[in-house]
VEXGULO-831098 format. One line per 3 residues: number of its first residue (from 1); for each residue x, y, z of N, C-alpha, C. Coordinates in nm, 2 decimals. Layout:
BEGIN
NUM> X:Y:Z:X:Y:Z:X:Y:Z | ...
END
This chain:
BEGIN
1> 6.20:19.87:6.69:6.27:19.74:6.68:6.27:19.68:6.82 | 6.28:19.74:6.94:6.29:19.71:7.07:6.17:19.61:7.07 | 6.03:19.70:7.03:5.92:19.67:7.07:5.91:19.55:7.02
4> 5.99:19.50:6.90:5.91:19.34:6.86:6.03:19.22:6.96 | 6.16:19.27:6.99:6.21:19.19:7.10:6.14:19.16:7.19 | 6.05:19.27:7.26:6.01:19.25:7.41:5.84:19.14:7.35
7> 5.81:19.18:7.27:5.70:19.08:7.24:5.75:18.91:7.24 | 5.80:18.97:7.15:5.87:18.82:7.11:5.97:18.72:7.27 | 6.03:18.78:7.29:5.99:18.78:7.44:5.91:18.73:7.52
10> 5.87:18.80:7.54:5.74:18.79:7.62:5.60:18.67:7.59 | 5.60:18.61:7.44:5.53:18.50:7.39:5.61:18.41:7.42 | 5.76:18.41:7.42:5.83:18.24:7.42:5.85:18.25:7.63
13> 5.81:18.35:7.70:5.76:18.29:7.84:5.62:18.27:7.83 | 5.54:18.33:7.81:5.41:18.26:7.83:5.42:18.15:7.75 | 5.49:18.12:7.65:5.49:17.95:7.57:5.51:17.89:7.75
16> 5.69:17.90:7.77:5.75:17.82:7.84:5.62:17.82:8.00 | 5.56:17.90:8.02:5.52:17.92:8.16:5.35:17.82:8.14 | 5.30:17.86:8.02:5.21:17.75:8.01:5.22:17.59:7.98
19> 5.33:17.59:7.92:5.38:17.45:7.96:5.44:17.38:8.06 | 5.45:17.46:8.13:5.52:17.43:8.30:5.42:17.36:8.41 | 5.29:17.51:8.38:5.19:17.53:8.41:5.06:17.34:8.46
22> 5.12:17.32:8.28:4.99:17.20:8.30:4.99:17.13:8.37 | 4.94:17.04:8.39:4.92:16.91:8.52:5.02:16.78:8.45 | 5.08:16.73:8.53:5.14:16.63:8.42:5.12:16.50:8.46
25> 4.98:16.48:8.59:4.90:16.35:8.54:4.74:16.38:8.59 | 4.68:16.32:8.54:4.51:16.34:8.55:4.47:16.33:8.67 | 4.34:16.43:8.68:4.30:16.37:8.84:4.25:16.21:8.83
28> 4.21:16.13:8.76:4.14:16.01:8.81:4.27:15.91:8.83 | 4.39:15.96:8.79:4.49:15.89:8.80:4.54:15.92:8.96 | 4.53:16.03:8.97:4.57:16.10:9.12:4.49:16.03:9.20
31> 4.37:16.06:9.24:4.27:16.01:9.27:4.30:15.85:9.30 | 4.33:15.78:9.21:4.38:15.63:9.21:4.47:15.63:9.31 | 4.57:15.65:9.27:4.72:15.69:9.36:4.69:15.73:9.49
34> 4.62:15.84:9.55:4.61:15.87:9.67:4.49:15.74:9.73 | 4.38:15.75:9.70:4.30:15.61:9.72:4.38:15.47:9.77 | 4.45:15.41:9.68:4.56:15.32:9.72:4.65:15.38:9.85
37> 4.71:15.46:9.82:4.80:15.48:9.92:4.74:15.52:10.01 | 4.63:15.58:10.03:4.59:15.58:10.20:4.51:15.43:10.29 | 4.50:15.38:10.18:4.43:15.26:10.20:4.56:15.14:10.26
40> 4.68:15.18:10.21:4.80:15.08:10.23:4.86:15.18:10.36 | 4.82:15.29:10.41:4.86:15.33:10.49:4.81:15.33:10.61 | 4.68:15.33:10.65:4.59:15.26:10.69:4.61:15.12:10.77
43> 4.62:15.04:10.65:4.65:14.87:10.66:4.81:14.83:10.76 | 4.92:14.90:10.66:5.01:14.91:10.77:5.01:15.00:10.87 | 4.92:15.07:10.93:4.94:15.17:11.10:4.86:15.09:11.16
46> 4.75:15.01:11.13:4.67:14.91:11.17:4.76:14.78:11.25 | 4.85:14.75:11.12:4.92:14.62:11.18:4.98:14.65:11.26 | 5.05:14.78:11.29:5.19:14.82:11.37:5.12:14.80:11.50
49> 5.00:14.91:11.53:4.90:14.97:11.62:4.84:14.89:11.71 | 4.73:14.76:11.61:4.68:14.71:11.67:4.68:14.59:11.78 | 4.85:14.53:11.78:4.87:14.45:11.91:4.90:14.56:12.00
52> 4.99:14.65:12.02:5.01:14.70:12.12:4.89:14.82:12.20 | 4.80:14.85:12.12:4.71:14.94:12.14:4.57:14.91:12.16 | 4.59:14.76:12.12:4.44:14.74:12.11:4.37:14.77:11.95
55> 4.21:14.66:11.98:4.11:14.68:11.80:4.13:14.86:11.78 | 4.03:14.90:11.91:3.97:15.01:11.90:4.06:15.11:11.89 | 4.13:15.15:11.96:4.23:15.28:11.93:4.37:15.21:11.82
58> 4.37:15.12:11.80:4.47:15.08:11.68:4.40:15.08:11.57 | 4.27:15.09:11.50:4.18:15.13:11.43:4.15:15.25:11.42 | 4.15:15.34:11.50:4.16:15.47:11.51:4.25:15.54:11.47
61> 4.38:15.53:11.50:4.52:15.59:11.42:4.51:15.55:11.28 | 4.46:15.40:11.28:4.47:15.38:11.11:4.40:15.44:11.01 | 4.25:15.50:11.08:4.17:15.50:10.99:4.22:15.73:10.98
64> 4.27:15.72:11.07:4.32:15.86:11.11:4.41:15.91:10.95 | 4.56:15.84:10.99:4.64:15.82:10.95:4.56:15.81:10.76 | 4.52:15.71:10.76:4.48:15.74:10.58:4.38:15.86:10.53
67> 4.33:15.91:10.65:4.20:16.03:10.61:4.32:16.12:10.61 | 4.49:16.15:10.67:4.54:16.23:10.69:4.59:16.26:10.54 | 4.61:16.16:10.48:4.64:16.14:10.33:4.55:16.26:10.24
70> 4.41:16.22:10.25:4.31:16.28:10.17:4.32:16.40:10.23 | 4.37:16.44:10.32:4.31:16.58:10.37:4.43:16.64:10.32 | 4.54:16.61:10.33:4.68:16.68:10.24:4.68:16.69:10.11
73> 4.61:16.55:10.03:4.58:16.60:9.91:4.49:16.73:9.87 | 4.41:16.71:9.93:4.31:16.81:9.94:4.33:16.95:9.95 | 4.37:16.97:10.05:4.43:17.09:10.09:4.54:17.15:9.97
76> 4.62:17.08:9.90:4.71:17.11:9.86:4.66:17.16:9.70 | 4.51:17.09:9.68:4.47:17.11:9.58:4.44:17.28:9.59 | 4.37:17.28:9.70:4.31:17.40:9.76:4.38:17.52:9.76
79> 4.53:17.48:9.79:4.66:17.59:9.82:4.68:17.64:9.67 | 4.69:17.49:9.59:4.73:17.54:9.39:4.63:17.66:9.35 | 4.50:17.58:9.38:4.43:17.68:9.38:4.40:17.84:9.39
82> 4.47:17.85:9.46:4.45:17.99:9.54:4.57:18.07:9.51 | 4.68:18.01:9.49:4.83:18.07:9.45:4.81:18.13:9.29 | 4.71:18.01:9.21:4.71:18.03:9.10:4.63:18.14:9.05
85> 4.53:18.19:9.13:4.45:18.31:9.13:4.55:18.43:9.13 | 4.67:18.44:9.25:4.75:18.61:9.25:4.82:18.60:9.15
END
């Protein structure tokens, strides 16, 4: 009788943990989202940047600054990744 608690059990966490689990928006939505937003982040470090710094190195932070975006997305995809393997 134990034995069918611990099953039964044990199916309503793997329910709860595979529902936890899923992604709860698409990558092309992500993808959109981070796109935009490094693109608006960019535009505003540009504006801040580029009277006091000049075209060239106020272009540089901005274009910095939005690749910093993709690279934390990225990465973080990378980290899910890897966590979700142990």
């Amino acid at each position: 009788m134990a034995k069918k608690k611990e099953t039964k059990l044990s199916d309503d966490v793997s329910k709860i943990f595979d529902q936890t689990s899923s992604p709860w928006i698409t990558m092309k939505k992500a993808l959109w989202i981070i796109a935009s937003t490094s693109i608006m982040m960019a535009v505003l470090t540009g504006i801040q940047t580029i009277p006091v710094l000049g075209w060239l190195e106020g272009s540089m932070w901005s274009l910095l600054y939005g690749g910093l975006i993709w690279l934390i997305f990225f990465g973080m995809l990378w980290f899910n990744k890897k966590v979700k393997r142990l």
